[in-house]
C-alpha positions as CSV (number, residue, x, y, z in Angstrom):
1,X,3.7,27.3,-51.6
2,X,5.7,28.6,-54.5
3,X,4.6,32.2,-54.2
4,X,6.2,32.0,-49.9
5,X,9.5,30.8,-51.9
6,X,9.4,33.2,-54.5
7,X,9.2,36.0,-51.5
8,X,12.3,34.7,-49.5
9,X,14.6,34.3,-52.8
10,X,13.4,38.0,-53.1
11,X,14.2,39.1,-49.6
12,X,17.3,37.4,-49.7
13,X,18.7,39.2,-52.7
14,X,17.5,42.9,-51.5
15,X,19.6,42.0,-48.3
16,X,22.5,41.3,-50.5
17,X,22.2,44.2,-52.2
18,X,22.2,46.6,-49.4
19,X,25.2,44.6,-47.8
20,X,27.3,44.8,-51.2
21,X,25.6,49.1,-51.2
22,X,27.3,49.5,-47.9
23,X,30.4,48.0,-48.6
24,X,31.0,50.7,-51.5
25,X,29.6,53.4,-49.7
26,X,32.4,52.8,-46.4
27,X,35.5,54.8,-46.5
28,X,39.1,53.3,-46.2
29,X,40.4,54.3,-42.6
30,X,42.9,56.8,-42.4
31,X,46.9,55.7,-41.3
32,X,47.3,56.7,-38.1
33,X,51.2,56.9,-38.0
34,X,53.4,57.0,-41.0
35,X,57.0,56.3,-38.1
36,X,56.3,52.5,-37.6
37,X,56.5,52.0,-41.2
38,X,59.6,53.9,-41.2
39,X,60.7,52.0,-37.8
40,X,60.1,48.6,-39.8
41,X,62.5,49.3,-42.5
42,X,65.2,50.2,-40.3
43,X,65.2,46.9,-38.5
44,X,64.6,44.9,-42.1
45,X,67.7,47.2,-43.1
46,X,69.8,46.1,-40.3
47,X,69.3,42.8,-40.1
48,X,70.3,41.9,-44.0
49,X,73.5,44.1,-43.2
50,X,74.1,41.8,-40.2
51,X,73.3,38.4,-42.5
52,X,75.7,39.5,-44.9
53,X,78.2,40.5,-42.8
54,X,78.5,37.3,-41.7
55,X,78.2,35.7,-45.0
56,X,81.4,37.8,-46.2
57,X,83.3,36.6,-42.5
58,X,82.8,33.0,-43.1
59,X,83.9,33.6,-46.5
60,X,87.0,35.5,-45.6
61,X,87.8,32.7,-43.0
62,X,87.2,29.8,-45.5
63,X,90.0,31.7,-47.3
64,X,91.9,32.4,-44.5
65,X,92.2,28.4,-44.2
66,X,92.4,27.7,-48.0
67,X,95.6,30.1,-47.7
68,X,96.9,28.2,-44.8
69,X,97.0,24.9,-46.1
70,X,98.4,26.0,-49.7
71,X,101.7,27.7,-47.8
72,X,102.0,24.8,-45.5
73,X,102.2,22.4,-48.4
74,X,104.3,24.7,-50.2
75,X,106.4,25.2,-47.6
76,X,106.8,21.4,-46.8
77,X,107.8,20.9,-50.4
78,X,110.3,23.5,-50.4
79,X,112.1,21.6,-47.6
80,X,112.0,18.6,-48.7
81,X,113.4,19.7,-51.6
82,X,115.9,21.8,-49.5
83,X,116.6,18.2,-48.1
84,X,117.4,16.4,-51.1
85,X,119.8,18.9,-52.4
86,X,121.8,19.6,-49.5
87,X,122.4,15.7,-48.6
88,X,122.6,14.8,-52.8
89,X,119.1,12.7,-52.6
90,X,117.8,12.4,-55.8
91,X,114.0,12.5,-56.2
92,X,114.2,9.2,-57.9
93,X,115.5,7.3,-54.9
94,X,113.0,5.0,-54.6
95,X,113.0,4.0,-58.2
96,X,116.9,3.6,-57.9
97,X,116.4,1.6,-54.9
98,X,114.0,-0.8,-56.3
99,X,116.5,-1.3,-59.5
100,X,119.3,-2.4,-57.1
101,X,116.8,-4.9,-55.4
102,X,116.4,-6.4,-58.6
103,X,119.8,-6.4,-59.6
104,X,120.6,-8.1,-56.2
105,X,117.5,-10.3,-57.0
106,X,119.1,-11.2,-60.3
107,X,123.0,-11.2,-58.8
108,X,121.4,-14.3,-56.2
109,X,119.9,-16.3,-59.0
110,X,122.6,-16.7,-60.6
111,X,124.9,-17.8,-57.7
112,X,125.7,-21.3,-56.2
113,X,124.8,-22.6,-53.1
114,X,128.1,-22.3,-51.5
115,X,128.4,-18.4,-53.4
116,X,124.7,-17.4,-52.1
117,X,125.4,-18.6,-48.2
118,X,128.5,-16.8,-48.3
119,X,126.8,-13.6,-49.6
120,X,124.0,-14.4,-47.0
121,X,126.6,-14.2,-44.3
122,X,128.6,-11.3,-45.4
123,X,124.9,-9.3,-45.7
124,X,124.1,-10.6,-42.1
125,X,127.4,-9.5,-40.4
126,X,127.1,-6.1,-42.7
127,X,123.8,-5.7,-41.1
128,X,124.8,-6.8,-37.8
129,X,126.9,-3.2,-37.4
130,X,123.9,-1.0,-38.7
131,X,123.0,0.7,-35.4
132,X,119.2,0.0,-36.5
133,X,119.3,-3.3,-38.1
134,X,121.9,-4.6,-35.7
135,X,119.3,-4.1,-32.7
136,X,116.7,-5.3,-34.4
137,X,118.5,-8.5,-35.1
138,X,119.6,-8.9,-31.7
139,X,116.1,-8.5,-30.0
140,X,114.6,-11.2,-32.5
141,X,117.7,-13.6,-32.1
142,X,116.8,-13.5,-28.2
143,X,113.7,-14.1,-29.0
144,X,113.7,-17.0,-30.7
145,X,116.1,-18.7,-28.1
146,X,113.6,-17.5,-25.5
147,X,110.8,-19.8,-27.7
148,X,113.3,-22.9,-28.2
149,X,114.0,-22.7,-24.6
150,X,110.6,-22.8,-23.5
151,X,109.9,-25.6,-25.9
152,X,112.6,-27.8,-24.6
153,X,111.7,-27.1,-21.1
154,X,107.9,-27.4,-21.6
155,X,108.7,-30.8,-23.8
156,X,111.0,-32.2,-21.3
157,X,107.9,-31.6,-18.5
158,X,105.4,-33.0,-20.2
159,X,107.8,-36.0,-21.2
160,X,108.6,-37.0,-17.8
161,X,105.0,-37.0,-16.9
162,X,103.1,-38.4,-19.2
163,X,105.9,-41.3,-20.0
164,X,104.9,-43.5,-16.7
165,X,101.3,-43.3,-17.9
166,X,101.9,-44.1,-21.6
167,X,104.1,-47.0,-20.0
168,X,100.9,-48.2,-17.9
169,X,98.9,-48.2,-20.9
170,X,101.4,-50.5,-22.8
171,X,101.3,-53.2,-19.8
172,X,97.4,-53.1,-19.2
173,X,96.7,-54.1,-22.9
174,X,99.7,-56.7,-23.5
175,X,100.1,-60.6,-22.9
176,X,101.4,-62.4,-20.4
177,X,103.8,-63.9,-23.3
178,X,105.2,-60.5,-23.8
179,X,106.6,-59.8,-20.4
180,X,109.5,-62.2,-21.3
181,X,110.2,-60.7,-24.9
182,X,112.8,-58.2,-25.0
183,X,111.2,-57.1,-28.6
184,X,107.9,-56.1,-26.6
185,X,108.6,-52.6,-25.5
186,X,106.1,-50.1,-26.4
187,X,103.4,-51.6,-28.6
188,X,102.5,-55.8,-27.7
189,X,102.9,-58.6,-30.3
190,X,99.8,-60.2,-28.8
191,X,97.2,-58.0,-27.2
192,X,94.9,-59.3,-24.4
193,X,92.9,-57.4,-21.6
194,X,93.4,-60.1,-19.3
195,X,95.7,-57.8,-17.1
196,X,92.5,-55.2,-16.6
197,X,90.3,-58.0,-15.3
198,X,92.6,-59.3,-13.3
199,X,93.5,-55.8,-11.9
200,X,90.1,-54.8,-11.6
201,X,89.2,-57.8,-9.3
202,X,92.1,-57.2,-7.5
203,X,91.2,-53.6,-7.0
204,X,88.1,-52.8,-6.8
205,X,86.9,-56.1,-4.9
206,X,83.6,-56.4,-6.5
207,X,83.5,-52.6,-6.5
208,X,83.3,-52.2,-2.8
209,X,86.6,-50.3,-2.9
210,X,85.8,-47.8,-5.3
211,X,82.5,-46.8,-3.7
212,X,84.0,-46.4,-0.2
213,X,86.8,-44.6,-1.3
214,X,84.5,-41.9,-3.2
215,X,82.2,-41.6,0.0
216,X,84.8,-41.2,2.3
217,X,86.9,-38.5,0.0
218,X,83.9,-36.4,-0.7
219,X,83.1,-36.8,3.1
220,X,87.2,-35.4,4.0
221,X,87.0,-33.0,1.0
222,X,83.2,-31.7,2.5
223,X,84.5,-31.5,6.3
224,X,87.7,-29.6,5.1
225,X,86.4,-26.7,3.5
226,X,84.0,-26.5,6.7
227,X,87.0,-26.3,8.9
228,X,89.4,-24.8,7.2
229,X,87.5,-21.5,6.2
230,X,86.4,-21.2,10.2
231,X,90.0,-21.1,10.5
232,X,91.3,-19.0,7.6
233,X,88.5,-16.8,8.8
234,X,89.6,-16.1,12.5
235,X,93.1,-15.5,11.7
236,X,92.2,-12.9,8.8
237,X,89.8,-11.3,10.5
238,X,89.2,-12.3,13.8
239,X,92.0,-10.3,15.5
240,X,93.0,-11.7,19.1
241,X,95.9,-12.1,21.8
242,X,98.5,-14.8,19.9
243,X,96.3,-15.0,16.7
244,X,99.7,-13.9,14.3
245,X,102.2,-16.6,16.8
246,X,99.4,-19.3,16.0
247,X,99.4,-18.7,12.2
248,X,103.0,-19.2,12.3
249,X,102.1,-22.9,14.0
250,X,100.6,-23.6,11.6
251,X,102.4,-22.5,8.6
252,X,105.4,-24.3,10.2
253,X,103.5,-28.0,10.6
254,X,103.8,-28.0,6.8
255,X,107.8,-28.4,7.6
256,X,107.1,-31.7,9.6
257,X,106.8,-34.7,8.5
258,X,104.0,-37.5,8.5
259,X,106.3,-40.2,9.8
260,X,108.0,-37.8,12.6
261,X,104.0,-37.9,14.3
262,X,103.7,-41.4,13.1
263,X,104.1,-42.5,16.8
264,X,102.8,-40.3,18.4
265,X,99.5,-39.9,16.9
266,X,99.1,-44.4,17.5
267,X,99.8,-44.2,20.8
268,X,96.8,-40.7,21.5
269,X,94.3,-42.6,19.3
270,X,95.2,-45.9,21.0
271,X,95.0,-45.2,24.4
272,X,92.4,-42.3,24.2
273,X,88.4,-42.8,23.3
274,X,86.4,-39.7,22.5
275,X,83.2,-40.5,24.6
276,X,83.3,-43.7,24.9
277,X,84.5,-44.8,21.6
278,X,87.4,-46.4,20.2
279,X,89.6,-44.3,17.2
280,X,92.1,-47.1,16.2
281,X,90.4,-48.8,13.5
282,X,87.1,-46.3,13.2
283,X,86.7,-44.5,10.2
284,X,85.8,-41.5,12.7
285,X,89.5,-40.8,13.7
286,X,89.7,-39.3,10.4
287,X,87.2,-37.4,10.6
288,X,87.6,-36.0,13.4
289,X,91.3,-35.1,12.7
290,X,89.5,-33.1,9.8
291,X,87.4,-31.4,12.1
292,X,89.6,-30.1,13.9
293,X,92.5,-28.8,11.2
294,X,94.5,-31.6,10.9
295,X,93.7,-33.3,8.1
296,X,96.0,-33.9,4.9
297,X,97.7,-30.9,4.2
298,X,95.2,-28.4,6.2
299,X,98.0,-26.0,6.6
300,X,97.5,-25.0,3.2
301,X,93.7,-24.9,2.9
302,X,93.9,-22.5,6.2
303,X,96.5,-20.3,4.1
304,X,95.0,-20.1,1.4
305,X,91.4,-19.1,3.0
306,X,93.1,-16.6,4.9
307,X,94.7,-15.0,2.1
308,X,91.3,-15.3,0.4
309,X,89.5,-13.1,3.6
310,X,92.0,-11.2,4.0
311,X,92.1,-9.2,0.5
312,X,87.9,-9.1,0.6
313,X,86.9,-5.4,1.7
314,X,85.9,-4.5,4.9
315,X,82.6,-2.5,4.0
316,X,80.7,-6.3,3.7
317,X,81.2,-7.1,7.5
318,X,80.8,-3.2,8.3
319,X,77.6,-3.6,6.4
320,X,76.5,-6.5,7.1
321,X,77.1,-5.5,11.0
322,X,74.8,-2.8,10.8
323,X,72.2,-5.1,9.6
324,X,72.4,-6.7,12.8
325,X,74.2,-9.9,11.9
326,X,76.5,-11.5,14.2
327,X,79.5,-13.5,13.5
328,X,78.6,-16.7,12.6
329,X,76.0,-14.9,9.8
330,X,78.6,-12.7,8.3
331,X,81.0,-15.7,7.5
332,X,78.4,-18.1,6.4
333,X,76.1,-15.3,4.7
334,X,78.6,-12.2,3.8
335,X,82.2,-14.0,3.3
336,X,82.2,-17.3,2.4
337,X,79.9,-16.7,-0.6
338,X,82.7,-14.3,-2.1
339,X,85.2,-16.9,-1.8
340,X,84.2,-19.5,-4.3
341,X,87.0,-19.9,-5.8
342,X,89.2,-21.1,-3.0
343,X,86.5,-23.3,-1.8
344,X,86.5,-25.2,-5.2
345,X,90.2,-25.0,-5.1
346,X,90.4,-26.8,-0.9
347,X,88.1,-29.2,-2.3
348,X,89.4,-30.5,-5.4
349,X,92.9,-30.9,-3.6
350,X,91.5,-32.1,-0.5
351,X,89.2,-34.7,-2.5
352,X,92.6,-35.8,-5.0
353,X,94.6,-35.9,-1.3
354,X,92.5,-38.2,0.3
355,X,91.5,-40.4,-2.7
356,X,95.3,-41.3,-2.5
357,X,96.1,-41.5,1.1
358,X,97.4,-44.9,2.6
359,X,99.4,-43.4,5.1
360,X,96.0,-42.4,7.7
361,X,94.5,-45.2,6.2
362,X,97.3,-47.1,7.9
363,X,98.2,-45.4,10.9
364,X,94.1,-45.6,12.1
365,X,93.8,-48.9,10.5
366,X,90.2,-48.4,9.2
367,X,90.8,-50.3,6.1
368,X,90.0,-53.3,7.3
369,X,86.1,-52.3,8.1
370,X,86.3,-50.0,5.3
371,X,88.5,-51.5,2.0
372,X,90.0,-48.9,0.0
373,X,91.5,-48.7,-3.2
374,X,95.0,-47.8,-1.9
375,X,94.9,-50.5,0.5
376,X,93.8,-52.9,-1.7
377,X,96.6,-51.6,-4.6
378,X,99.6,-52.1,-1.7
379,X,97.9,-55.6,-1.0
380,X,98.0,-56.8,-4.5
381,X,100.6,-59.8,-3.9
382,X,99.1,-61.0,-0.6
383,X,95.9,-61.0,-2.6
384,X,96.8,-62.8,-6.2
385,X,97.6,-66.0,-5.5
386,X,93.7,-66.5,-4.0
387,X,92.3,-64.2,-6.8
388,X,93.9,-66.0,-9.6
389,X,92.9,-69.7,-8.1
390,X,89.1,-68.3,-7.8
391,X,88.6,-65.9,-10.6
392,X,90.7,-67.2,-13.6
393,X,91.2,-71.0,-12.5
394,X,92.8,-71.9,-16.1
395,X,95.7,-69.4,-15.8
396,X,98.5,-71.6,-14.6
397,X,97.5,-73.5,-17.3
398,X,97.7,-71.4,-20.2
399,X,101.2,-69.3,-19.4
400,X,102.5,-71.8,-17.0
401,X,106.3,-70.1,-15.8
402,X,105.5,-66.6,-17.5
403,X,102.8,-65.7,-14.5
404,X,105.6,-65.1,-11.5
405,X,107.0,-61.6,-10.0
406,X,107.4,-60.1,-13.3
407,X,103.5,-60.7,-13.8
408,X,102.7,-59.7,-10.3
409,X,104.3,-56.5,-10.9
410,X,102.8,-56.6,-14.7
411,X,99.2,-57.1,-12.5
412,X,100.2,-53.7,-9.9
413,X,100.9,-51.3,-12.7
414,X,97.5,-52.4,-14.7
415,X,95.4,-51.5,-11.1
416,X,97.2,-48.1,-10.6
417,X,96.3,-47.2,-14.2
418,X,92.7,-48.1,-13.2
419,X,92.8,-46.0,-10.1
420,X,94.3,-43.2,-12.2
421,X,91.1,-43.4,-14.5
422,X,88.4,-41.9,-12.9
423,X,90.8,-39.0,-11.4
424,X,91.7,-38.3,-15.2
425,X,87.9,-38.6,-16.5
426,X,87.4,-36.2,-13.9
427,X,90.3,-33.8,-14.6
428,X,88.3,-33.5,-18.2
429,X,85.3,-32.3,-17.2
430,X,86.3,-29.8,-14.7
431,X,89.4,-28.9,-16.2
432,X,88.4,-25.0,-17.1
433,X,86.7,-24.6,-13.2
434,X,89.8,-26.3,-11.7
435,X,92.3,-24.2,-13.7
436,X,90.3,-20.5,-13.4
437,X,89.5,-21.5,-9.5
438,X,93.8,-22.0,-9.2
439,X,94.0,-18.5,-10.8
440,X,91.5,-16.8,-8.0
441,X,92.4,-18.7,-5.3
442,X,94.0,-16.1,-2.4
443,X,97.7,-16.2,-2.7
444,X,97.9,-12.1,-1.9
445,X,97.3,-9.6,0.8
446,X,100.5,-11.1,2.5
C-alpha cells in the first residue's frame, strides 16, 4: 500500500516539474500595434484637459458672484451714505431717537394729571395732521365705533329676547304670596314650584297633550318635506307651459294672510268630504292640506327646494338619464340625496311651525279628538277652576284672595315656559346641524 502512494507523490511532482519547465521555456508574445497605446493617451490627455477646464470655469464663476455681491453691498452703502449726507441724517439717528423717547419718558413722569392729558391731547391732534399717522388713526377710530356699535346692537337683540324668558323663569319658581308684593320683581322672597305642577296639569293633561302634539308635528314636518321637494323639483327643473306664472302664485300666497282664508277654507272643509269622509274636526284635513302644498308656510319650503335644485348641475340627471332612470328615480335617487341640507332645514321649521300652531288647530277643530298643547295653553282659565278643585284641593285654603286673575295669568306664563322647554332642549343638541343646514340651504341661483 505504501509503495502505490509513494509512486503517485512521485508522478505527481515530475508533472509539476514539466509544467513549471514549460512555463520558462514559452516566450512572451510579441505587441502587435504600438498606435492604440498611443490612441489611449490621447483620449486620457483630453479628458483631464476637459475636467480641468471645468474646474477653472466654476471657479472663475464662483468669483464672478463673490464680485457681484461685494459691489452691490458696496454700492448700497455708498448710497445710503449718499442719503444721510444730502438730507443731514446722522448715522446715529436711532440712538438720538431712543434718547428723546426717554427724555419724553422722563418729561411724563414728572407731570400732573391735568399737565400729562393736555400733552396727550396736544401729541394726538399733532399726530392727527401727519399724513401717515393721521390715517392710521382714523381707520382704527372707525373701527372701534364699528365694534361698540355692533355690541350695542347685538346686546340690545339678545336683551329683548331672552328678557320674556328670564321673566318666565322668575314666575314659575315664585309664591303665590309674591304676586301681590311690589318688592318681588326678579328673584322671589319665598320660592315654591307649585306654579310648574299646576301648569304642568294644566298643560300636558296627564301627558296626553305633549305626546300628540310630537306625533302629529313630526307627522306635518315628515309630509312637508315629501311635498314640498316634488314641488321645488318641477318648477326647477321640470320646465312646462305656465310653470314660471305658477311660481309666482305661490311666492305671492306668502303676502296673504291666515285670517283673509279663514272663511273660506270652514265653509270647503265643511260642506265637502273627500271620499266619504268628514274634514271638520279630523285630524286628516291637515294632512291633507300638507299634501298638497298648503301647509304652514309651504311657500317657503317650495322656494327654498327650488333654489336648492336649481344651483345642483345638470350632468347628475344627464347621467343618471343615460342609466335609464326615469323621473321619479332621479329625484328620489340622484337629487334629493344632494339636498340634505334644505331637507333638514323644511323640517326643523316645519316641525317648530306646527308644534305652535293654534290657528289650523282651530279652524279644523281637531283638538277636541286630539288635545294639544296650544289648545290646552289658550284653555288654561276655562280649565283651572276644575283643576285646582281636583288636583290641589287645599289651595283656597292656604293663599285664600292671592289665587285670582293675577294667579291665573301667574299659572299661563309657568305652562308656556314648559312648552318652551323641550323646543330649547332640543335647540341644544342640534344646534351645530340646524345652524350649518341654514348656511347650505338654497337661497341662490335666482
Amino acid at each position: 500500500m505504501t509503495s502505490k502512494k509513494d509512486e503517485d507523490m512521485k508522478k505527481k511532482d515530475l508533472k509539476n516539474q514539466d509544467v513549471k519547465k514549460d512555463m520558462l521555456n514559452k516566450k512572451p508574445k510579441p505587441i502587435k500595434s504600438v498606435s492604440k497605446i498611443k490612441d489611449n493617451n490621447k483620449a486620457l490627455t483630453s479628458t483631464a484637459v476637459l475636467m480641468a477646464e471645468s474646474i477653472k470655469a466654476e471657479e472663475d464663476e464662483r468669483i464672478a458672484v463673490e464680485h457681484d455681491d461685494i459691489n452691490t453691498k458696496l454700492c448700497y452703502e455708498r448710497a445710503l451714505h449718499d442719503f444721510y449726507k444730502a438730507n443731514d441724517i446722522s448715522e446715529n439717528l436711532a440712538a438720538q431717537h431712543k434718547r428723546e423717547e426717554a427724555d419724553r419718558l422722563e418729561k411724563l413722569n414728572n407731570m400732573t394729571f391735568f399737565q400729562e392729558i393736555k400733552y396727550k391731547i396736544g401729541r394726538f391732534h399733532h399726530d392727527l395732521h401727519d399724513p401717515v399717522k393721521g390715517k392710521i388713526i382714523r381707520a382704527n377710530t372707525l373701527a372701534g365705533i364699528g365694534k361698540i356699535l355692533r355690541f350695542v346692537v347685538l346686546f340690545g337683540l339678545a336683551f329683548v329676547i331672552l328678557l320674556p324668558f328670564f321673566q318666565k323663569i322668575s314666575f314659575a319658581i315664585r309664591s303665590p304670596f309674591d304676586i301681590s308684593d311690589p318688592q318681588v320683581i326678579w328673584i322671589p322672597k319665598h320660592w315654591s314650584t307649585l306654579n310648574i305642577q299646576i301648569g304642568y296639569e294644566l298643560l300636558t293633561k296627564d301627558g296626553s297633550s305633549f305626546i300628540n302634539t310630537l306625533i302629529l308635528s313630526a307627522t306635518i314636518a315628515f309630509l312637508q318635506v315629501i311635498a314640498t321637494a316634488i314641488a321645488g323639483y318641477a318648477f326647477a327643473r321640470l320646465k312646462f307651459k305656465g310653470s314660471g306664472f305658477i311660481f309666482a302664485l305661490v311666492i305671492a300666497s306668502l303676502a296673504i294672510p291666515d285670517s283673509a282664508l279663514s272663511l273660506s277654507r270652514s265653509l270647503f272643509f265643511t260642506y265637502n268630504t273627500f271620499f266619504g269622509m268628514h274634514l271638520v274636526g279630523n285630524i286628516f284635513a291637515m294632512y291633507m292640506m300638507t299634501i298638497f302644498g298648503q301647509g304652514i308656510r309651504s311657500a317657503i319650503f317650495i322656494f327654498l327646494f327650488r333654489q336648492t335644485f336649481r344651483g345642483l348641475p345638470l350632468e347628475l340627471e344627464e347621467s343618471a338619464s343615460i342609466d335609464g332612470a326615469n323621473v321619479l328615480r332621479t329625484f328620489w335617487s340622484v337629487m334629493l340625496p344632494n339636498a340634505r341640507s334644505t331637507i333638514v332645514t323644511v323640517g326643523l321649521f316645519a316641525f317648530i311651525w306646527q308644534y305652535n300652531d293654534y290657528y289650523f288647530a282651530t279652524l279644523f277643530n281637531y283638538a277636541n279628538k286630539m288635545p294639544l298643547l296650544t289648545t290646552s295653553l289658550a284653555g288654561t282659565t276655562d280649565h283651572m277652576g276644575s283643576v285646582l278643585f281636583t288636583n290641589f284641593p287645599t289651595i283656597q285654603q292656604e293663599f285664600g284672595e292671592v289665587v285670582g286673575n293675577e294667579f291665573y295669568e301667574l299659572i299661563a306664563d309657568t305652562e308656556a315656559l314648559l312648552m318652551m322647554l323641550p323646543l330649547l332642549i332640543g335647540y341644544f343638541f342640534i344646534q351645530k346641524l340646524f345652524v350649518e343646514s341654514i348656511e347650505r340651504s338654497g337661497i341662490t341661483g335666482m
